[in-house]
Rosetta silent file (secondary structure, phi, psi, omega in degrees, C-alpha in Angstrom):
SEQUENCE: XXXXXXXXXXXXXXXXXXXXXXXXXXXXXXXXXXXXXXXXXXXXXXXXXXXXXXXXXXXXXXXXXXXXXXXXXXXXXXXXXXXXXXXXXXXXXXXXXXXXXXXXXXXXXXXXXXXXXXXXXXXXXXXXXXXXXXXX
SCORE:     score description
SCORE:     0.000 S_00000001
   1 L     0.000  134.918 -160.830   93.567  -48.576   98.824 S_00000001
   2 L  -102.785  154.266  178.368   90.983  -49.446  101.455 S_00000001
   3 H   -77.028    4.557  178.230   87.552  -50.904  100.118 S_00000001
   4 H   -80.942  -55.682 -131.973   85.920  -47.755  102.062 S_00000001
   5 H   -72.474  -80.069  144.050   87.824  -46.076   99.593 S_00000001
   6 H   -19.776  -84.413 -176.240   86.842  -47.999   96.171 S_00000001
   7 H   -64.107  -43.298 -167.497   82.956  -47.664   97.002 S_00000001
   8 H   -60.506  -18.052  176.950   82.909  -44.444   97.731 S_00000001
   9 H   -55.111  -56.722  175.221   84.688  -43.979   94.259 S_00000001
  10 H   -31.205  -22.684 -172.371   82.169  -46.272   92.975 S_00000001
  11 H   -89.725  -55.318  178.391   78.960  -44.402   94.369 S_00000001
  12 H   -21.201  -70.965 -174.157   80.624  -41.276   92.890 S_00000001
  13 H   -77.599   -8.800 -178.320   80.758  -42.352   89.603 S_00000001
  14 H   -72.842  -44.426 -175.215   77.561  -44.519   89.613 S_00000001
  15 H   -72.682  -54.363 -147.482   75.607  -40.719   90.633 S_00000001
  16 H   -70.724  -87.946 -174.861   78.053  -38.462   88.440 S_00000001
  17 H   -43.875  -41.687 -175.029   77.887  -40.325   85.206 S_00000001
  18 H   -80.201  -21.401  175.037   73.828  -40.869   85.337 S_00000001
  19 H   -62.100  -34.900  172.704   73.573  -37.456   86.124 S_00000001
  20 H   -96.956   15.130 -171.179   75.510  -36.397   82.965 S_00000001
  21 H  -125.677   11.465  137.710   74.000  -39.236   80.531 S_00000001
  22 L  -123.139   20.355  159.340   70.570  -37.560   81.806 S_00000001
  23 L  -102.400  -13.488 -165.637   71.295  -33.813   81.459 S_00000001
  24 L   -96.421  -48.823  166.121   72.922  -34.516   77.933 S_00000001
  25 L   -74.281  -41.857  174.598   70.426  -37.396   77.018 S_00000001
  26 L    91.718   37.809  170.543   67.374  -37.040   79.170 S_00000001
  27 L  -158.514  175.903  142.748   67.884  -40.900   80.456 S_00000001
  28 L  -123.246 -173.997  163.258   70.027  -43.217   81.693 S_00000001
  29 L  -143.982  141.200 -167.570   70.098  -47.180   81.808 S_00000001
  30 H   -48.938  -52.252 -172.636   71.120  -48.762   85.230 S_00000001
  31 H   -54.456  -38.694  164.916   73.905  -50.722   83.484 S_00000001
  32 H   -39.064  -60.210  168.776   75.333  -47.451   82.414 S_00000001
  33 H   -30.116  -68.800 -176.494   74.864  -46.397   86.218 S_00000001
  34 H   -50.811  -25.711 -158.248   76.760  -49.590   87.153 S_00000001
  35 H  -102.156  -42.144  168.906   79.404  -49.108   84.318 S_00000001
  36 H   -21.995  -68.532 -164.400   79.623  -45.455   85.529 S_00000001
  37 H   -44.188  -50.610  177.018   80.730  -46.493   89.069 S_00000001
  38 H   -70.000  -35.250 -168.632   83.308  -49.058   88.047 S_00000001
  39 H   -45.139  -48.560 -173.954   85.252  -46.802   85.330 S_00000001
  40 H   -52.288  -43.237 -146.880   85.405  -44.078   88.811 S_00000001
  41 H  -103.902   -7.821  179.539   86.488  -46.582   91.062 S_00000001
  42 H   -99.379  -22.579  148.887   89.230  -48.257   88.547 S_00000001
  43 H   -41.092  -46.043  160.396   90.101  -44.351   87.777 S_00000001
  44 H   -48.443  -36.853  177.420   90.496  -44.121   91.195 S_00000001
  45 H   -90.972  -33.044 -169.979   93.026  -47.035   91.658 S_00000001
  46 H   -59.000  -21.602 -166.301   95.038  -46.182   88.302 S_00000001
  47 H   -85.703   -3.030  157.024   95.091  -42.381   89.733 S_00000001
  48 H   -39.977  -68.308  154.540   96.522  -43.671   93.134 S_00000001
  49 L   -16.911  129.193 -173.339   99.696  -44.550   91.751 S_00000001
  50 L   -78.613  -53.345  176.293  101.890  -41.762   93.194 S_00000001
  51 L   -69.067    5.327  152.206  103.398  -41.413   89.038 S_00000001
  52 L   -42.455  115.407  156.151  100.607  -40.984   87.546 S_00000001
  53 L  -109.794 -168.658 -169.749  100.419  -37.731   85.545 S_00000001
  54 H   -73.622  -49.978  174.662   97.384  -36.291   84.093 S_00000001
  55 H   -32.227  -62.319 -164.672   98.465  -37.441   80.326 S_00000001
  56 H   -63.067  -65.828 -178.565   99.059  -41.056   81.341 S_00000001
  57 H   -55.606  -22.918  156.365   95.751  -41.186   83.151 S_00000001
  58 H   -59.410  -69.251  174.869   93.700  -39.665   80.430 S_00000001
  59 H   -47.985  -32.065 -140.764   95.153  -42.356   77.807 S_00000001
  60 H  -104.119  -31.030 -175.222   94.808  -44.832   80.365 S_00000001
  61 H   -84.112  -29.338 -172.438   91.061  -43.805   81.554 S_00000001
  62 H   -68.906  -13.137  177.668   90.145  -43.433   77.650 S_00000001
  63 H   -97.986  -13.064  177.820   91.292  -47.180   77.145 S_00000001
  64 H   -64.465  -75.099  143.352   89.594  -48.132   80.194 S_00000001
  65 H   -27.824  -75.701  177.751   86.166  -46.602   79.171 S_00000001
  66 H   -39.459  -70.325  166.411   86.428  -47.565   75.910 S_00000001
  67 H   -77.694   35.169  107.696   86.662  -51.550   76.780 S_00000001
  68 H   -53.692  -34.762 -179.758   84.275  -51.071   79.538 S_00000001
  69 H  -105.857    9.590  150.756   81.696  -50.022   76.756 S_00000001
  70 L   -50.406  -93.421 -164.068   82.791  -52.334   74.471 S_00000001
  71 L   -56.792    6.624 -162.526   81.894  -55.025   76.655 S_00000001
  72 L  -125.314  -28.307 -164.060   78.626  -53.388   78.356 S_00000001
  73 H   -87.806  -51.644  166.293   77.638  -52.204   74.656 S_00000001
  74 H   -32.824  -75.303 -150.079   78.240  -56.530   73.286 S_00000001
  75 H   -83.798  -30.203  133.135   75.934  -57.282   76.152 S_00000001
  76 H   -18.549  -46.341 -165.247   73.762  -54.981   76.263 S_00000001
  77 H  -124.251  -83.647 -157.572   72.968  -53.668   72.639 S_00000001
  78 H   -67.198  -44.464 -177.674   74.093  -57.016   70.620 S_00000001
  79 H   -83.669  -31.917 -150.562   72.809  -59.748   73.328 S_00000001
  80 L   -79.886  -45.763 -166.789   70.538  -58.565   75.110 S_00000001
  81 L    64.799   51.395  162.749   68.724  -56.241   72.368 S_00000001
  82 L   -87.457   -6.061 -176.568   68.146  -53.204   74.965 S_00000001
  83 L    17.560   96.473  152.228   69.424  -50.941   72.184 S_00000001
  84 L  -115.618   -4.207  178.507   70.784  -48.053   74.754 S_00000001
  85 L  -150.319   98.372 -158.188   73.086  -47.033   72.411 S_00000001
  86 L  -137.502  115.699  177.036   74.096  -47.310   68.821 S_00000001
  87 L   -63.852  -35.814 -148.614   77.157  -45.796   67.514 S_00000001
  88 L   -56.564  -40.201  145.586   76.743  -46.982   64.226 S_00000001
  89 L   -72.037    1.770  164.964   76.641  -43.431   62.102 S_00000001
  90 L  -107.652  143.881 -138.258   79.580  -42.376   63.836 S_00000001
  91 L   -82.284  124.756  158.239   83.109  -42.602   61.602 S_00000001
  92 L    79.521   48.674  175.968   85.276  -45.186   62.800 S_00000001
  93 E   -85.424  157.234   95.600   82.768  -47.717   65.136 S_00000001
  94 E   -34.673   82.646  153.173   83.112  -51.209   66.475 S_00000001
  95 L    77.864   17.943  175.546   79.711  -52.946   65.895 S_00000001
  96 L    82.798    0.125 -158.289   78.105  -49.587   66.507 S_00000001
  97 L  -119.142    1.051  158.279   79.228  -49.932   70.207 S_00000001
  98 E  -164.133  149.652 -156.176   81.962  -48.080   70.613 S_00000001
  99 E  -155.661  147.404 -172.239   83.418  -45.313   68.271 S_00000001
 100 H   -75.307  -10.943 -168.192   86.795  -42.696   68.460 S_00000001
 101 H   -63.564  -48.411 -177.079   85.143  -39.445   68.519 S_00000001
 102 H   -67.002  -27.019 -172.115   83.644  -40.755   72.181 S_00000001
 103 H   -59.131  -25.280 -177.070   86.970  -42.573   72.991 S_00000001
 104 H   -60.642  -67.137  169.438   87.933  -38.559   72.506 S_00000001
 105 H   -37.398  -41.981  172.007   85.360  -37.761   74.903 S_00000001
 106 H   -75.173  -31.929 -174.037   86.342  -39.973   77.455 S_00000001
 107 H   -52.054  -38.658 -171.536   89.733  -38.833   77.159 S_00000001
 108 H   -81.431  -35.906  173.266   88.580  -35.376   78.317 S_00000001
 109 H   -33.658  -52.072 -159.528   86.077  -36.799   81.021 S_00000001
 110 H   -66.910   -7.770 -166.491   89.137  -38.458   82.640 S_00000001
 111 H   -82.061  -41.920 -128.988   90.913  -34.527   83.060 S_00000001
 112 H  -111.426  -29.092 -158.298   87.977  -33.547   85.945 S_00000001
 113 H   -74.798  -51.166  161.659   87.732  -37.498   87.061 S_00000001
 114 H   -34.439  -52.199 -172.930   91.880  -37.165   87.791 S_00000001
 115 H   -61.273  -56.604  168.023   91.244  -34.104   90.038 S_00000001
 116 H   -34.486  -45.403  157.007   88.550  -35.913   91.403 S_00000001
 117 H   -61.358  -44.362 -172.328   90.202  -39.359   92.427 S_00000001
 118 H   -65.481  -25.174  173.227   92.855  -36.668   94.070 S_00000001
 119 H   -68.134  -78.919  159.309   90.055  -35.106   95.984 S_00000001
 120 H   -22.206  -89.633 -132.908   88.581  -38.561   97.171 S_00000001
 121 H   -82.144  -15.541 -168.152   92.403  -39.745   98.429 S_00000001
 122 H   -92.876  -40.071  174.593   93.065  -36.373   99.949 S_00000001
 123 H   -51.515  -54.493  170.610   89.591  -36.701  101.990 S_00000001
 124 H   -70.882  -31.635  143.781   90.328  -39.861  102.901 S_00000001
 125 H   -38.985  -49.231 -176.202   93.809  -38.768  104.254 S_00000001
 126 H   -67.841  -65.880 -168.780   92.646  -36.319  105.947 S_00000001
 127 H   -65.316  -37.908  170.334   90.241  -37.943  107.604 S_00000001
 128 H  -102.304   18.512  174.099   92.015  -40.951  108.773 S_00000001
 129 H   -94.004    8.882  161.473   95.214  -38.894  109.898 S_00000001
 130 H  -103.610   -9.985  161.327   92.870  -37.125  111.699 S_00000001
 131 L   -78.304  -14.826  177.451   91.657  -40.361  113.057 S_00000001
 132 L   -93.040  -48.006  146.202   94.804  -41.574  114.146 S_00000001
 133 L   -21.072  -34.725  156.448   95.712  -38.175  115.830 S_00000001
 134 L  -105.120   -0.825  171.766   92.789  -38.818  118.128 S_00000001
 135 L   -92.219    1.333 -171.135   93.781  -42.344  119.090 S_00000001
 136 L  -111.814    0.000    0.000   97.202  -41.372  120.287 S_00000001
């Protein structure tokens, strides 16, 4: 995986995710933005793997998520006191900062975000076997 490859997942997921955590919320917070990007671009390497199915990569992006917003929700919400999020009425939280119903939730995000990484690497295929193809 080329590092062309990786930001553009990253830009993807930095725009994509604030775009859906301000049509469902009507905000974002940049670290979200930031936390967006990487989940896309480490979706993007686990969905590389040529054995990857969709199953494995769901479980795999939902555990992925999940301790990304663990650790963004600790620093964020508990050091920081930016309260962007608090989990804390919903059944079966961590410290208010991460909870299973959304761990559910990521699990489905990660169905469109697999097609998506497959889109990205097919683009990028494309493009540089059509780049090689004019160098010959």
């Amino acid at each position: 995986m080329k590092l062309s490859q990786f930001t553009f997942a990253f830009l993807m997921g930095f725009f994509i995710y604030s775009l859906i955590e301000i049509v469902c919320r009507g905000f974002t917070h940049w670290t979200m933005s930031l936390t967006g990007g990487l989940v896309l671009a480490l979706l993007y390497a686990v969905n590389s793997r040529r054995t990857i199915t969709l199953i494995r990569s769901c479980f795999a992006g939902s555990l992925i998520i999940t301790a990304l917003e663990f650790a963004v929700g600790v620093f964020d919400n508990l050091i920081m006191d930016w309260n962007v999020w608090d989990y804390s009425d919903m059944p079966l939280n961590l410290l208010g900062q991460i909870c299973l119903p959304f761990t559910g939730l990521w699990f489905a995000l990660c169905i469109p975000a697999y097609f998506l990484c497959r889109f990205i690497r097919c683009r990028f295929s494309s493009s540089h076997s059509h780049e090689d193809s004019h160098a010959a």
